[in-house]
DSSP file (Angstrom, degrees, kcal/mol; ACC not computed):
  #  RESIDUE AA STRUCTURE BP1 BP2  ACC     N-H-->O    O-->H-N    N-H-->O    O-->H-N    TCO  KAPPA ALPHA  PHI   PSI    X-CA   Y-CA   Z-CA
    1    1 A X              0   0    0      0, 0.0    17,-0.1     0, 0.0     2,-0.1   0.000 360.0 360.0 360.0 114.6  -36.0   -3.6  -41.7
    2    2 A X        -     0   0    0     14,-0.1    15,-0.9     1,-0.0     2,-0.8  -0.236 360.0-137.3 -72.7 159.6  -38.7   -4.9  -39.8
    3    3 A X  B     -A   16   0A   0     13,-0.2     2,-0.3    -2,-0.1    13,-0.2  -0.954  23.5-168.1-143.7 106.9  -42.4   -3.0  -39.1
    4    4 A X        -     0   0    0     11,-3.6     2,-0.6    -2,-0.8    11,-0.3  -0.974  15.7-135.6 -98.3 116.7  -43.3   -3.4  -35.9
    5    5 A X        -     0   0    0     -2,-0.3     2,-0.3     9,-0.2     9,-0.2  -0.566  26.7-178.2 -94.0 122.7  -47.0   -2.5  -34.4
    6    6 A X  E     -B   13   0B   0      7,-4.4     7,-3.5    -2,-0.6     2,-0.5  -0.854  17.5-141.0-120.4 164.8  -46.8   -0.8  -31.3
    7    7 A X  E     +B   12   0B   0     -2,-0.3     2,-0.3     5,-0.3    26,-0.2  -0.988  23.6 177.1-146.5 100.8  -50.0    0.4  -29.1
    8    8 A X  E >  S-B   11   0B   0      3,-1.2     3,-1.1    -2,-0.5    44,-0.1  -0.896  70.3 -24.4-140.7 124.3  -50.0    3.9  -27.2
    9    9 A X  T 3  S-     0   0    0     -2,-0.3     3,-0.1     1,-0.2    -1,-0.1   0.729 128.6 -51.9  83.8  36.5  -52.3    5.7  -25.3
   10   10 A X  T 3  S+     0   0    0      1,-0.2     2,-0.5    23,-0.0    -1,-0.2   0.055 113.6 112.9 115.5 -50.9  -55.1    3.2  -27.5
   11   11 A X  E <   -B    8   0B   0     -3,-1.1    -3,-1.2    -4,-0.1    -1,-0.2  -0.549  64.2-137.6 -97.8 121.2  -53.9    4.1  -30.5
   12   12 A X  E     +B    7   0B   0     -2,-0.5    -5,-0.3    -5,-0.2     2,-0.2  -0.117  25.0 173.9 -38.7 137.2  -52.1    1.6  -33.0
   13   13 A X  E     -B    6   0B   0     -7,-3.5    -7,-4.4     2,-0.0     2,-0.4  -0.941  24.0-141.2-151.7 155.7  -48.8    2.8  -34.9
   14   14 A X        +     0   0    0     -9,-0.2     2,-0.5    -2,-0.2    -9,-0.2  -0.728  26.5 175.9-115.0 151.9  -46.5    0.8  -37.1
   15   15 A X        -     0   0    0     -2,-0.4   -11,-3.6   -11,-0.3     2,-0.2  -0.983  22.6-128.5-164.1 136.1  -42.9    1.8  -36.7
   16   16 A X  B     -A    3   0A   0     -2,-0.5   -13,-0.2   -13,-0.2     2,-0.1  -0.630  26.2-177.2 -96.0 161.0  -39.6    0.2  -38.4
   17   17 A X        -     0   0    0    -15,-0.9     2,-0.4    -2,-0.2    -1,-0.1  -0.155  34.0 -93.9-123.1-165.0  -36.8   -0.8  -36.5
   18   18 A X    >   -     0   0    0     -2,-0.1     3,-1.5   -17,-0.1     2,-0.2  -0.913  59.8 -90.7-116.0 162.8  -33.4   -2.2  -37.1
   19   19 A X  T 3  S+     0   0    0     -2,-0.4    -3,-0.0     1,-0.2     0, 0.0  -0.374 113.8  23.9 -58.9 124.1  -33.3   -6.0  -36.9
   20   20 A X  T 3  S+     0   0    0     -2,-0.2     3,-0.4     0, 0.0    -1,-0.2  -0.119 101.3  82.2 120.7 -26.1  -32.6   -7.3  -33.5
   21   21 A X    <>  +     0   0    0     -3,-1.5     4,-1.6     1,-0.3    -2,-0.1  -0.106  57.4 109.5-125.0  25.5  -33.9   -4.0  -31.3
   22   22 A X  H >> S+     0   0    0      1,-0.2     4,-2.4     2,-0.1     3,-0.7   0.974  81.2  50.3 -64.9 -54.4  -38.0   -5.3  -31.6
   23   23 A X  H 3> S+     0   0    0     -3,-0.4     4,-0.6     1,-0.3    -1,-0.2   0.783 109.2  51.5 -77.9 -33.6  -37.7   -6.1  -27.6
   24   24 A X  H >> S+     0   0    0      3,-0.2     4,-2.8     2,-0.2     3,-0.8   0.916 110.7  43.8 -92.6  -9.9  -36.4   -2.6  -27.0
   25   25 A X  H <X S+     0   0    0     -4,-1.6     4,-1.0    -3,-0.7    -2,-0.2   0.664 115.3  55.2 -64.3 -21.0  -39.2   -0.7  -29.0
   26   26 A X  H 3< S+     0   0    0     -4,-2.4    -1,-0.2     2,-0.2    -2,-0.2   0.550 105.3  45.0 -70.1 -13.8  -41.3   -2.9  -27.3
   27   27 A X  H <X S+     0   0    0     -3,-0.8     4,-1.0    -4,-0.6     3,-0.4   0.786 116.4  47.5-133.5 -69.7  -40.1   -2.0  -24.3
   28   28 A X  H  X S+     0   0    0     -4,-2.8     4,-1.5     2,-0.2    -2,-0.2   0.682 109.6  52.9 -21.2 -44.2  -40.2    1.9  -25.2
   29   29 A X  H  X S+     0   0    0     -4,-1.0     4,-2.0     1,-0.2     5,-0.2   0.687 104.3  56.6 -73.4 -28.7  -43.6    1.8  -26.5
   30   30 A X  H  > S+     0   0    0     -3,-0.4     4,-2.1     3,-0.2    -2,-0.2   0.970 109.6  39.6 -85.9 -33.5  -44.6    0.3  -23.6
   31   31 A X  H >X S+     0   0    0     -4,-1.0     3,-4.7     2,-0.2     4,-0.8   0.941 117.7  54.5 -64.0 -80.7  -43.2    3.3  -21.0
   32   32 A X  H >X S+     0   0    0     -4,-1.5     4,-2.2     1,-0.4     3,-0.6   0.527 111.9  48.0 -25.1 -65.7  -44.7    6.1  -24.0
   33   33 A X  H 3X S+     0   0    0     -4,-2.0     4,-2.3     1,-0.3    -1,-0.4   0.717 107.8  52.3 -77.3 -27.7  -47.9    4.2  -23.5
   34   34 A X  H <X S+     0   0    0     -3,-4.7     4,-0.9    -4,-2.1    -1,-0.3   0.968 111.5  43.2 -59.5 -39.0  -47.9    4.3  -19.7
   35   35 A X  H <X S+     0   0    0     -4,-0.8     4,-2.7    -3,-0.6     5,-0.3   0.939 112.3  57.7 -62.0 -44.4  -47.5    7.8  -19.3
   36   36 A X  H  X S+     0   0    0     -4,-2.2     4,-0.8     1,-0.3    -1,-0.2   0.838 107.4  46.1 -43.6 -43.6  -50.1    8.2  -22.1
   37   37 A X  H  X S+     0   0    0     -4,-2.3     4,-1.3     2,-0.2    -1,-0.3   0.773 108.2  55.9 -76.1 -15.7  -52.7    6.2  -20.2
   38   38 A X  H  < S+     0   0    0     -4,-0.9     4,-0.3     1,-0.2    -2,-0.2   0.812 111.0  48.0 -96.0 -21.7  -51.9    8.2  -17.0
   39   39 A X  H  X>S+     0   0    0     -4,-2.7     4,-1.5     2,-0.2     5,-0.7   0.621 109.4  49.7 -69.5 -11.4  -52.7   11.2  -19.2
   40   40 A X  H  <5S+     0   0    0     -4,-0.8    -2,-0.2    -5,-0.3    -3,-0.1   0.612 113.4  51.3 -92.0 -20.2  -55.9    9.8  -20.6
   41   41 A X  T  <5S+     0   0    0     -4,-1.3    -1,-0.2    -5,-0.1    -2,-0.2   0.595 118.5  32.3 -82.8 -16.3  -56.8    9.0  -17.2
   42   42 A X  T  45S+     0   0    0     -4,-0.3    -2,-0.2     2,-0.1    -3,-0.1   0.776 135.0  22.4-120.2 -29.9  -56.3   12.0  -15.9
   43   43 A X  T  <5S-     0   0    0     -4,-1.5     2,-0.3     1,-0.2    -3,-0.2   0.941  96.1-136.9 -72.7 -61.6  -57.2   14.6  -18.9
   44   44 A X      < -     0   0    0     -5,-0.7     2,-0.4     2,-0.0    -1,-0.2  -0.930  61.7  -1.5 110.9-137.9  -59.6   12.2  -21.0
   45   45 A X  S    S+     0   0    0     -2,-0.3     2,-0.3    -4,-0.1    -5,-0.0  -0.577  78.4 171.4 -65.2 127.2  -59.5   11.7  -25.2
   46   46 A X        -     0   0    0     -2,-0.4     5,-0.2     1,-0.1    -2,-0.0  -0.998  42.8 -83.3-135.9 153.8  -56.7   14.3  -26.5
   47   47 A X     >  -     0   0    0     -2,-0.3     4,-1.0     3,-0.1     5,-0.2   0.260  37.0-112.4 -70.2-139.4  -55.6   14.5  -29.5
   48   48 A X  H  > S+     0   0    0      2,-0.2     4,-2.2     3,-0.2     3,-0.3   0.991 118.4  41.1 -90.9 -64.8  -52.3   11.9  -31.1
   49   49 A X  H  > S+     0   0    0      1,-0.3     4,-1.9     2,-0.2     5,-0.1   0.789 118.8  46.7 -87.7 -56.7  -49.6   14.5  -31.5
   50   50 A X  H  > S+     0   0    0      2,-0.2     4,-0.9     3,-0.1    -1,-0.3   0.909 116.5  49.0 -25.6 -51.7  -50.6   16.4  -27.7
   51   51 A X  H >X S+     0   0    0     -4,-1.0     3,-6.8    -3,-0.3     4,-0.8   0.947 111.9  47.3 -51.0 -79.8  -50.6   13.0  -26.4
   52   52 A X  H >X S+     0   0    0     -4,-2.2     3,-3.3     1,-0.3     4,-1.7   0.763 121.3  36.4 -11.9 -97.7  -47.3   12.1  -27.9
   53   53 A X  H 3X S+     0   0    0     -4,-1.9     4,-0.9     1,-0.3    -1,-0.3   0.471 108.5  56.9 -51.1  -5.1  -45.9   14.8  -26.9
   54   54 A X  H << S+     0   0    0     -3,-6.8    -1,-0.3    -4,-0.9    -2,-0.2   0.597 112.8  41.9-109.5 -23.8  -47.2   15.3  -24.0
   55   55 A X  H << S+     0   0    0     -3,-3.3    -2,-0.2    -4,-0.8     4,-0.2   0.461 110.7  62.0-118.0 -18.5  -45.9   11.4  -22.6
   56   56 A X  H >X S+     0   0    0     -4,-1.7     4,-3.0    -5,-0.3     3,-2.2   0.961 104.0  49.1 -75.0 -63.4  -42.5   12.2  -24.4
   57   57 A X  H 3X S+     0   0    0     -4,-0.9     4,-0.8    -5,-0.3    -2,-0.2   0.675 113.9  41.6 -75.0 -23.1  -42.2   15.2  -22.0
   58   58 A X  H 34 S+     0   0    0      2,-0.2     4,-0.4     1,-0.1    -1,-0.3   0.521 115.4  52.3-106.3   3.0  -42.9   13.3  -18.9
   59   59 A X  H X> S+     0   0    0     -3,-2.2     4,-1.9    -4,-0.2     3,-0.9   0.645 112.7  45.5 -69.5 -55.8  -40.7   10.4  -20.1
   60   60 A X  H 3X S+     0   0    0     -4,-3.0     4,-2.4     1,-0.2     5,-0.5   0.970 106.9  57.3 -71.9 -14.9  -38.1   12.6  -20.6
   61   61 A X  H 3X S+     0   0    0     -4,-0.8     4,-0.9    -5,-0.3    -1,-0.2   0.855 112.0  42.2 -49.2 -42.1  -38.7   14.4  -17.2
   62   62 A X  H <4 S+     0   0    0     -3,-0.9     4,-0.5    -4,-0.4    -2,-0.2   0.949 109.2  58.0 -82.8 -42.8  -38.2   11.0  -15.3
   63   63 A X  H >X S+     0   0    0     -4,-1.9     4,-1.6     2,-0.2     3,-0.5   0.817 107.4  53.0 -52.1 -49.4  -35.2   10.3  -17.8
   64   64 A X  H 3X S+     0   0    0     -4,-2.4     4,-3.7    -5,-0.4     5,-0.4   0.938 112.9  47.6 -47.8 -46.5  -33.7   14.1  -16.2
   65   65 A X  H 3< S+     0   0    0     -4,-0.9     4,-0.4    -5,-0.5    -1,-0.2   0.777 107.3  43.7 -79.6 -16.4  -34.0   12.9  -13.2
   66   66 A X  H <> S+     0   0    0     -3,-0.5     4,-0.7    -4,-0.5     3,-0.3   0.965 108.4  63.4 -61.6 -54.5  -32.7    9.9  -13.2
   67   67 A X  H  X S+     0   0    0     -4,-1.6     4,-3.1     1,-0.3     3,-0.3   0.735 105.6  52.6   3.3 -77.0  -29.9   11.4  -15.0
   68   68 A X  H  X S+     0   0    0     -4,-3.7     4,-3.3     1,-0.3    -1,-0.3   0.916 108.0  43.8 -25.9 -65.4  -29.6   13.3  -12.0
   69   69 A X  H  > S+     0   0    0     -4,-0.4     4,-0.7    -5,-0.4    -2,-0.3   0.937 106.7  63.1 -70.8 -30.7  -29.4   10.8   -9.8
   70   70 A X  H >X S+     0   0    0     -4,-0.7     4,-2.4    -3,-0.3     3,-0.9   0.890 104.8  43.6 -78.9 -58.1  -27.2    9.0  -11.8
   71   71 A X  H 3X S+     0   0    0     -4,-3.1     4,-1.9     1,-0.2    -1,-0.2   0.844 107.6  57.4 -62.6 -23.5  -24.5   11.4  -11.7
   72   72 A X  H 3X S+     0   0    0     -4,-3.3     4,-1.3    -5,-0.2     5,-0.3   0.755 102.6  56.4 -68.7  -5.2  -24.8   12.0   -8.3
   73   73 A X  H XX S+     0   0    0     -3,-0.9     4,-4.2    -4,-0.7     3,-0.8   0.981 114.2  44.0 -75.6 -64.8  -24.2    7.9   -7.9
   74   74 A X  H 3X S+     0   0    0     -4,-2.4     4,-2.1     1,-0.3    -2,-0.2   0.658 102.3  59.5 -59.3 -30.6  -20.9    8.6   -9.9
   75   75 A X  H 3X S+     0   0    0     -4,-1.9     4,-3.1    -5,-0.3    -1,-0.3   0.872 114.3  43.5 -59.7 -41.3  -19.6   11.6   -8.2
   76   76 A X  H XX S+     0   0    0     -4,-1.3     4,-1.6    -3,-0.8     3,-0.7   0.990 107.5  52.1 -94.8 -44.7  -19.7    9.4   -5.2
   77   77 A X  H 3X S+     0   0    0     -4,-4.2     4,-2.0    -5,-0.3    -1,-0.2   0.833 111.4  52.5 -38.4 -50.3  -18.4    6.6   -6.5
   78   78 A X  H 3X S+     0   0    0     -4,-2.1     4,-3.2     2,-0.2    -1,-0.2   0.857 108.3  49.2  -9.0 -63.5  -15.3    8.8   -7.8
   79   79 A X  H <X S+     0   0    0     -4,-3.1     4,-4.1    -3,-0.7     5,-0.5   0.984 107.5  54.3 -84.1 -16.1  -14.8   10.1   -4.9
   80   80 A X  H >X S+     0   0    0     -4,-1.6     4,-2.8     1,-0.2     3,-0.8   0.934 111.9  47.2 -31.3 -76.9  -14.9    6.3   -3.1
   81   81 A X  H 3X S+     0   0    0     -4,-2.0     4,-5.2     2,-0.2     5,-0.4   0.837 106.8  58.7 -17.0 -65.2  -12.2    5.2   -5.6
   82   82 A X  H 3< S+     0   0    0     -4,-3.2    -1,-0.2     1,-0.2     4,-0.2   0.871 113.2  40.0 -33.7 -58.4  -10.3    8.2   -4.8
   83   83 A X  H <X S+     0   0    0     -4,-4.1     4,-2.7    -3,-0.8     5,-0.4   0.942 109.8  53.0 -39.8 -66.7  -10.3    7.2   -1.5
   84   84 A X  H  X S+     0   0    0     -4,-2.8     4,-2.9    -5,-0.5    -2,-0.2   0.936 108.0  50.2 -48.4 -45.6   -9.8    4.0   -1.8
   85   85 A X  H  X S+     0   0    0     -4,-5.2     4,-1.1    -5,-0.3    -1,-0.3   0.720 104.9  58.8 -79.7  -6.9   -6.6    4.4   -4.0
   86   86 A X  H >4 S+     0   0    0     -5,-0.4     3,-1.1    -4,-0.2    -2,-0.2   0.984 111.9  48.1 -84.7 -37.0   -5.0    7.1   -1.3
   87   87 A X  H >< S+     0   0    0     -4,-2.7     3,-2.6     1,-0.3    -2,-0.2   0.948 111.6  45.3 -63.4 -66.1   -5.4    4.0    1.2
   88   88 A X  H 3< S+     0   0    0     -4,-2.9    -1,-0.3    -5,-0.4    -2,-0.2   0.629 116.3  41.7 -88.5 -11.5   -4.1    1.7   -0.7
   89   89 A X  T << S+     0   0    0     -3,-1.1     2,-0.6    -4,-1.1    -1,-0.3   0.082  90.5  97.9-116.3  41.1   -0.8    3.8   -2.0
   90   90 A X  S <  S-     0   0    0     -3,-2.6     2,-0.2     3,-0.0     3,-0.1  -0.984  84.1-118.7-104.4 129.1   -0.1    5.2    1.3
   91   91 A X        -     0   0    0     -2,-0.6    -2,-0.1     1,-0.0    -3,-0.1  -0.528  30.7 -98.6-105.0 171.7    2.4    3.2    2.9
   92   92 A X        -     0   0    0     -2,-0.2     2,-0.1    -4,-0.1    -1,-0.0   0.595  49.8 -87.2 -52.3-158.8    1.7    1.5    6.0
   93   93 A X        -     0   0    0     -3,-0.1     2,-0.6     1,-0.0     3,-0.1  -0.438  45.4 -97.6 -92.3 176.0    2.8    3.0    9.1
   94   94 A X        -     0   0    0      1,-0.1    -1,-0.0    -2,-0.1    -2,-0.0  -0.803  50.9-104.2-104.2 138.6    6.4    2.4   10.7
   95   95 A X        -     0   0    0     -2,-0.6     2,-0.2     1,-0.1    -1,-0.1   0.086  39.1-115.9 -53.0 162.0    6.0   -0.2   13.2
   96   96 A X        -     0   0    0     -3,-0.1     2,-0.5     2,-0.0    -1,-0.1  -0.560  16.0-125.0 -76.2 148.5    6.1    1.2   16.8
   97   97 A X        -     0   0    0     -2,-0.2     2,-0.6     2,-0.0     0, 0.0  -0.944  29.3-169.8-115.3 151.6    8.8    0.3   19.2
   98   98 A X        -     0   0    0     -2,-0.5     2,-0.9     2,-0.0    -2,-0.0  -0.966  13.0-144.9-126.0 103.5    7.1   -1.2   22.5
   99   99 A X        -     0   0    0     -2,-0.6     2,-0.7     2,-0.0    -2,-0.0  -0.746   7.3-161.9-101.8 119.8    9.4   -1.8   25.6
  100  100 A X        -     0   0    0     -2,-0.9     2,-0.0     2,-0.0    -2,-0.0  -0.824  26.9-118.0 -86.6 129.5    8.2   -4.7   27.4
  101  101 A X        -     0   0    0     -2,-0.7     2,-0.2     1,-0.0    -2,-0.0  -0.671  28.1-155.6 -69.4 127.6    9.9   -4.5   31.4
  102  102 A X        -     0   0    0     -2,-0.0     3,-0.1     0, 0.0     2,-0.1  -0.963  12.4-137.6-122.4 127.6   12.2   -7.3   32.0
  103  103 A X        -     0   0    0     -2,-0.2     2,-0.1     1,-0.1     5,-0.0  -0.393  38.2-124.4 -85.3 121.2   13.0   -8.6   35.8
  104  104 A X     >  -     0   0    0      1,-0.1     4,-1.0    -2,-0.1     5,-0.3  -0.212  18.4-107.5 -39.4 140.7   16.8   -9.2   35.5
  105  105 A X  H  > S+     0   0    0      2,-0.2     4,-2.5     1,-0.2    -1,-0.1   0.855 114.8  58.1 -29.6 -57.0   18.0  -12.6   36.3
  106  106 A X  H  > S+     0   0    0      1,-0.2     4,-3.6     2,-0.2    -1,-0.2   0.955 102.0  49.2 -33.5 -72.8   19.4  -11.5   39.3
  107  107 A X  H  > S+     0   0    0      2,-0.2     4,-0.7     1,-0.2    -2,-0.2   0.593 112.8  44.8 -60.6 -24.7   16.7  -10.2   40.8
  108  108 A X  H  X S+     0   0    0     -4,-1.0     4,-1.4     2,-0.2     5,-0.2   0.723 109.7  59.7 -39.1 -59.7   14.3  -13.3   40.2
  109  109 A X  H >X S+     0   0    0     -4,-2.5     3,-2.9    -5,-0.3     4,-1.5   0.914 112.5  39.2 -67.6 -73.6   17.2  -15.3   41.3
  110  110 A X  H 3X S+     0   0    0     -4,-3.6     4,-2.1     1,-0.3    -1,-0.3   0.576 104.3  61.7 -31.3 -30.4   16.9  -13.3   44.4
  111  111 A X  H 3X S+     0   0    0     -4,-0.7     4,-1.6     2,-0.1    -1,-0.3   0.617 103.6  54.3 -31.8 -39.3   13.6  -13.3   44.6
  112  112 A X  H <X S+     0   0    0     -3,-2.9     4,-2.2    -4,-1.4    -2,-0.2   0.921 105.2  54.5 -75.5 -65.7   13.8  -17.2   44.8
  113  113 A X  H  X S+     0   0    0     -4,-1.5     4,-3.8     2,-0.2    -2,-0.1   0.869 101.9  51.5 -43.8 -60.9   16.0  -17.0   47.5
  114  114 A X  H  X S+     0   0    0     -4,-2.1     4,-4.2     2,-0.2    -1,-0.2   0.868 112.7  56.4 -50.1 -38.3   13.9  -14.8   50.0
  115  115 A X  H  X S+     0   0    0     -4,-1.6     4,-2.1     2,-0.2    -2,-0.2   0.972 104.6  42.4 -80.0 -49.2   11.4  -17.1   49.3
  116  116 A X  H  X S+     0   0    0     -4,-2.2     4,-1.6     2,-0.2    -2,-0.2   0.914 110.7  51.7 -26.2 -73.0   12.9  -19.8   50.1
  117  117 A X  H  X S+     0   0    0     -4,-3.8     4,-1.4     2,-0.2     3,-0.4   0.987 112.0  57.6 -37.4 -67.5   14.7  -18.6   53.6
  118  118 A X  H  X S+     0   0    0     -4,-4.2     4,-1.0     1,-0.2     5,-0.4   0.949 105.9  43.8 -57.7 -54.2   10.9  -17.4   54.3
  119  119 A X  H  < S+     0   0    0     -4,-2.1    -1,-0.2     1,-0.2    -2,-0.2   0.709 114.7  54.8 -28.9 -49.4    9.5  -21.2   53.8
  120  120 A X  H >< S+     0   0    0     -4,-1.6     3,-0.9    -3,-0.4    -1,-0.2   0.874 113.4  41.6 -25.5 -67.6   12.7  -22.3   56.1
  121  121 A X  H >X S+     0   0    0     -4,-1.4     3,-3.6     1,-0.3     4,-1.7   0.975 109.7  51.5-100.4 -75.4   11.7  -20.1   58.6
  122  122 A X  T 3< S+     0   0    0     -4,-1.0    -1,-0.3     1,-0.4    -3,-0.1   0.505 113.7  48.3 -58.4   5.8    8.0  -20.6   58.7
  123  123 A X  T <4 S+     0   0    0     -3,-0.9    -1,-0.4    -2,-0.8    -2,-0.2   0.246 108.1  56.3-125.0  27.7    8.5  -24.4   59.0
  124  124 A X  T <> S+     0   0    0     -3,-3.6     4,-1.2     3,-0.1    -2,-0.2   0.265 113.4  37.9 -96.4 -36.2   10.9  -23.8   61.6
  125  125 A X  T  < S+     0   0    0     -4,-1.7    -3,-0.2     2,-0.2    -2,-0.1   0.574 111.1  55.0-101.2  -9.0    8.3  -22.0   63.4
  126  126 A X  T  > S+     0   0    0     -5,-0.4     4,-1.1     2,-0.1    -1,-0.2   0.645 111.7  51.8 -87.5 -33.1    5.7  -24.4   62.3
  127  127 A X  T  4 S+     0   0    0      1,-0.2    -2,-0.2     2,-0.1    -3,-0.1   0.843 113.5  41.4 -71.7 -33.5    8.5  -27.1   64.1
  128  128 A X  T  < S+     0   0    0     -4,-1.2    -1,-0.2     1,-0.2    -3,-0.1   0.404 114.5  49.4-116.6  -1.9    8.8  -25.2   67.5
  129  129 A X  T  4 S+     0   0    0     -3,-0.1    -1,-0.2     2,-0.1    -2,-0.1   0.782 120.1  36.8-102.3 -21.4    4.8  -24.2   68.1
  130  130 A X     <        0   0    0     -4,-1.1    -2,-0.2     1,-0.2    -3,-0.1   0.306 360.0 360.0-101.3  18.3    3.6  -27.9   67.4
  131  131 A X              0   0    0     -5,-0.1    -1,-0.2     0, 0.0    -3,-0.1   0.480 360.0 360.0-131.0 360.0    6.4  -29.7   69.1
């Protein structure tokens, strides 16, 4: 088991590990030891076991709160999913039926006609004003 020297608030301590987990004790010691200096800055010398404790309480304060936040992250993220899966097993909608109006044949074909006879007539009447 390896004996690792970690450094909070000043003060040296040797602390065992399990083999592999040096980088997260390192990585622990190093938040203890911020909070510790931001009490040493803000109190002055106090003693080990006050400090300690004192920088475990406001670690574990920021640790509540994340905590906090953390479940609220997952509540919503819950209820996203939730969502998400009523979308995705409601099935779709039933198509709409849409009536497009269509001009009978007839009527076109008439259409056609009128125009025509008018085209006659206005180049009949185009013949008899210029002639």
């Amino acid at each position: 088991m390896p004996q690792i020297e970690i450094e909070i608030g000043g003060r040296s301590f040797e602390v065992a590990c399990q083999e592999g987990e040096e980088h997260y004790l390192h990585a622990a010691a190093a938040m203890l030891d911020e909070e510790a200096s931001v009490l040493a800055s803000q109190i002055g010398r106090i003693p080990e076991a006050r400090m300690l404790l004192m920088a475990g309480l406001m670690l574990a304060d920021k640790t509540a709160g994340l905590q906090d936040k953390l479940r609220e992250a997952e509540d919503k993220l819950a209820e996203r999913d939730a969502e998400l899966k009523q979308l995705r097993d409601t099935p779709p909608p039933e198509p709409e039926r849409i009536e497009v109006p269509v001009v009978p044949d007839d009527v076109t074909d008439t259409l056609a006609e009128i125009a025509a006879r008018a085209e006659a007539l206005a180049e009949t009447v185009d013949g008899k004003t210029n002639g």
